[in-house]
C-alpha positions as CSV (number, residue, x, y, z in Angstrom):
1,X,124.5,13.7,50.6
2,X,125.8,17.0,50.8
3,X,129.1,16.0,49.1
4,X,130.9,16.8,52.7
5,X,133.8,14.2,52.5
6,X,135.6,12.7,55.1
7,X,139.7,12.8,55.2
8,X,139.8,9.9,57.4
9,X,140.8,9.0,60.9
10,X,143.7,10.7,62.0
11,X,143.0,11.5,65.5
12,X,142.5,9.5,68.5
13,X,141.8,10.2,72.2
14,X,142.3,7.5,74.6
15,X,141.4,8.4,78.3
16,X,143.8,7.3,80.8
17,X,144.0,7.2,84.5
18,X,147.5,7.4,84.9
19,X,149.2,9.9,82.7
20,X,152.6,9.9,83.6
21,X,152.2,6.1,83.1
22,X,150.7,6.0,79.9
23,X,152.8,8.7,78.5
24,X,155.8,5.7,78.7
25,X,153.9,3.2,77.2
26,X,153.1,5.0,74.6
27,X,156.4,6.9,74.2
28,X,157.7,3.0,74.2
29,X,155.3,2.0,71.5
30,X,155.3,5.0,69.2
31,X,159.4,5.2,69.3
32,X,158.7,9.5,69.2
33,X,158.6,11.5,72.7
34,X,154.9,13.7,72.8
35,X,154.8,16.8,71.5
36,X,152.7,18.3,73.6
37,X,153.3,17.5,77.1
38,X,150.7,19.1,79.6
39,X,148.9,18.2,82.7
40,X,145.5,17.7,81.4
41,X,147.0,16.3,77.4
42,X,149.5,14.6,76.0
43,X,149.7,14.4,72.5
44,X,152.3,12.3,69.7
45,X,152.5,12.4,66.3
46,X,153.5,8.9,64.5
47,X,152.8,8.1,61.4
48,X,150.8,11.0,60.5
49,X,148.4,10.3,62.9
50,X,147.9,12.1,66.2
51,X,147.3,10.0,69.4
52,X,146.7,12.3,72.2
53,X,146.3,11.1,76.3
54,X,143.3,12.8,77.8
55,X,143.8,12.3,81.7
56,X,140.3,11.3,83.3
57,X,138.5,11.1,80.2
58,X,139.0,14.7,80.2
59,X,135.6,17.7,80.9
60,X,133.9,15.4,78.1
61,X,134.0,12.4,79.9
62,X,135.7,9.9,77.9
63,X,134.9,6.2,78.8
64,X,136.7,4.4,75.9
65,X,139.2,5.5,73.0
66,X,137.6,8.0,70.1
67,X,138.5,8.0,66.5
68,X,138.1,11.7,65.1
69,X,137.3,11.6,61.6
70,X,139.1,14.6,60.1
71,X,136.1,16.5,57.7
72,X,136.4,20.2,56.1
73,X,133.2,21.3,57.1
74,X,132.3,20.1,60.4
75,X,128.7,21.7,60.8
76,X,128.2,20.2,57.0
77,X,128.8,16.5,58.2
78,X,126.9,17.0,61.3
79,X,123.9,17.9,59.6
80,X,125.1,14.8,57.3
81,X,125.2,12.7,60.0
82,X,122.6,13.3,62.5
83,X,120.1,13.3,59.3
84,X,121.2,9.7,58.7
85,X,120.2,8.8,62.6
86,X,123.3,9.8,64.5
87,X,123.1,11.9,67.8
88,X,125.1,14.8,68.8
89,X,126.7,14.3,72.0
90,X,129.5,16.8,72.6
91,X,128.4,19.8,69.8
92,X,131.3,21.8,67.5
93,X,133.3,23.6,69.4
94,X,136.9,25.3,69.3
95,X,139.8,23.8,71.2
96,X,142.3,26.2,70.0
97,X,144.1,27.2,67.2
98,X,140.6,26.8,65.1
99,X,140.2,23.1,65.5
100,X,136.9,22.2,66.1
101,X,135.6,18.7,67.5
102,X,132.7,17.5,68.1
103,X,131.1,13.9,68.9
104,X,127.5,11.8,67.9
105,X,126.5,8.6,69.0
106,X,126.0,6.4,65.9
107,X,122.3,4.4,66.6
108,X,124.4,1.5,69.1
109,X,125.7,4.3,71.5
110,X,129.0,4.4,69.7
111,X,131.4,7.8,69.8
112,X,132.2,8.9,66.7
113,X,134.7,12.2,66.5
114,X,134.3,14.9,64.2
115,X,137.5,17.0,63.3
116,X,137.6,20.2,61.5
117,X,141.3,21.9,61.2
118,X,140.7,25.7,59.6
């Protein structure tokens, strides 16, 4: 172990096919309007967790919902990981503001998100 810790899930992406849709469902469910509102994301905070709307599955592809572990050094836990038997599928990368994501596949072909906040 590298002694790269994890802060937990506090992120999830849920592709959706209908955004305008989905954005009142989960508008109803949370009780909180999104804070961010675009055409290609929707994001809420409840809870002190983020659920964000990815329209399509978004340029990654999503197929099912992903649970982004939040870590403090992201190419630390990928080395961690991927040592251990995971694959990467979706390598680190910045989606703005300094957050980086990335995603492995654990050995069954399960997505498992990566989270880095700087």
């Amino acid at each position: 172990m590298t002694g790269s810790s994890t802060q937990g899930i506090k992120t999830v992406l849920h592709p959706v096919s209908d955004l305008a849709a989905a954005k009142a469902v989960y508008t109803a469910l949370l009780g909180v309007p999104p804070q961010a509102d675009e055409s290609y994301y929707v994001g809420f905070e409840a809870g002190g967790q983020h659920i964000g709307l990815v329209p399509g599955g978004g340029p990654q592809g999503m197929t099912g919902p992903v649970a982004y572990w939040h870590v403090p050094d992201i190419a630390a836990k990928l080395a961690e990981v991927t040592a251990a038997g995971a694959t990467v599928q979706e390598p680190a990368h910045d989606v703005g503001g300094g957050r980086l994501v990335a995603t492995v596949t654990d050995p069954d072909g399960n997505v498992l998100g990566l989270l880095q906040d700087r």
